[in-house]
N, C-alpha and C positions, 0 to 999 in steps of 0.2 A: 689198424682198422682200415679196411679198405670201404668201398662205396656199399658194397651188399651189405655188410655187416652194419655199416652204420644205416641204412632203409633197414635192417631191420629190429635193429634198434629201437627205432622213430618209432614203427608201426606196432612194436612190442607195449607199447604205453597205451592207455584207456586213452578211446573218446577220439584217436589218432587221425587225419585225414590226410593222405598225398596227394599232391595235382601238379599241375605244369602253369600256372597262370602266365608266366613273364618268357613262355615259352617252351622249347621241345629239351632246352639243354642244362635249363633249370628247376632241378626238384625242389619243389616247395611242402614242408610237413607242417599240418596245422593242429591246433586243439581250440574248440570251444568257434573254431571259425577262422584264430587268429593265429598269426604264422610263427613258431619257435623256432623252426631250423629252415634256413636255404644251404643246396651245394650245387655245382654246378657239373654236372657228370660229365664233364670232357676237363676239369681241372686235374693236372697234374703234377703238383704230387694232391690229392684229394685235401681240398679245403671245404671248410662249411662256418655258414654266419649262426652266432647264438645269441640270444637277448640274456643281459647280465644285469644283475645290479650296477650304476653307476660307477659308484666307488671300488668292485670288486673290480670292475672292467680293468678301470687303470692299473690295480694294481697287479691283477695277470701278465698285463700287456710289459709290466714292468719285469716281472719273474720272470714270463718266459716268451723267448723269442717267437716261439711258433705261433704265440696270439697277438692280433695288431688292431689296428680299429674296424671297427664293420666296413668291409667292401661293399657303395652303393649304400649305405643302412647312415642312419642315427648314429653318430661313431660315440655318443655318452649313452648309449643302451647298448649296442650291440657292438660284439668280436667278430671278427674272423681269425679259425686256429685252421693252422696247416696241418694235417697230417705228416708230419716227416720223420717221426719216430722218435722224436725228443720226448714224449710226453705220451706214461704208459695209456694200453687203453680204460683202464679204470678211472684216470682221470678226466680222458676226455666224455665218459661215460656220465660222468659228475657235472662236468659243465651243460652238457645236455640235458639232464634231469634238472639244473638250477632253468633253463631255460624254460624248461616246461614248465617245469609249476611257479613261472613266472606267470607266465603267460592261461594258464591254465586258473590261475585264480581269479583272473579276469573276466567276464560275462562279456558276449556280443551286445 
């Protein structure tokens, strides 16, 4: 999954909003208001932060290498996964929907 696929991933989802708030290098995808996904489009190899269940968090972070605690975030809510091809895109695909309708069940 590179960066396009994954913006268009994000913006595939109901209710989806993109913006730059924390800047020109950081995309930020929101729902209901509130942020599910940051990436940083000059990261390479392509990383992005996802809001997790606590207890899932850690125990990703345990499985697998390419997820570590939230860069800059909440590190007992949020991952940061690397894209480096350890980890097909259907599962990253997965963490990203757990993030959204984390988030997404939430009200501004």
């Amino acid at each position: 999954m590179d960066i396009e696929a994954l913006r268009d991933y994000c913006l595939s989802k109901q209710d989806v909003e993109e913006s730059f708030p924390f800047g020109p290098d950081t995309l930020v995808f929101k729902v209901n208001g509130k942020v599910f996904l940051l990436t940083g489009l000059d990261s390479v190899p392509v990383s992005f932060n996802v809001k997790c269940d606590p207890a899932k968090a850690i125990e990703l972070r345990e499985e697998c290498p390419c997820v570590q605690p939230g860069y800059h975030m909440n590190k007992k809510h949020w991952n940061t996964v690397v894209i480096d091809g350890s980890v097909a895109g259907r599962q990253l695909r997965e963490w990203i929907d757990w993030s959204y309708d984390l988030v997404k069940g939430k009200k501004k």
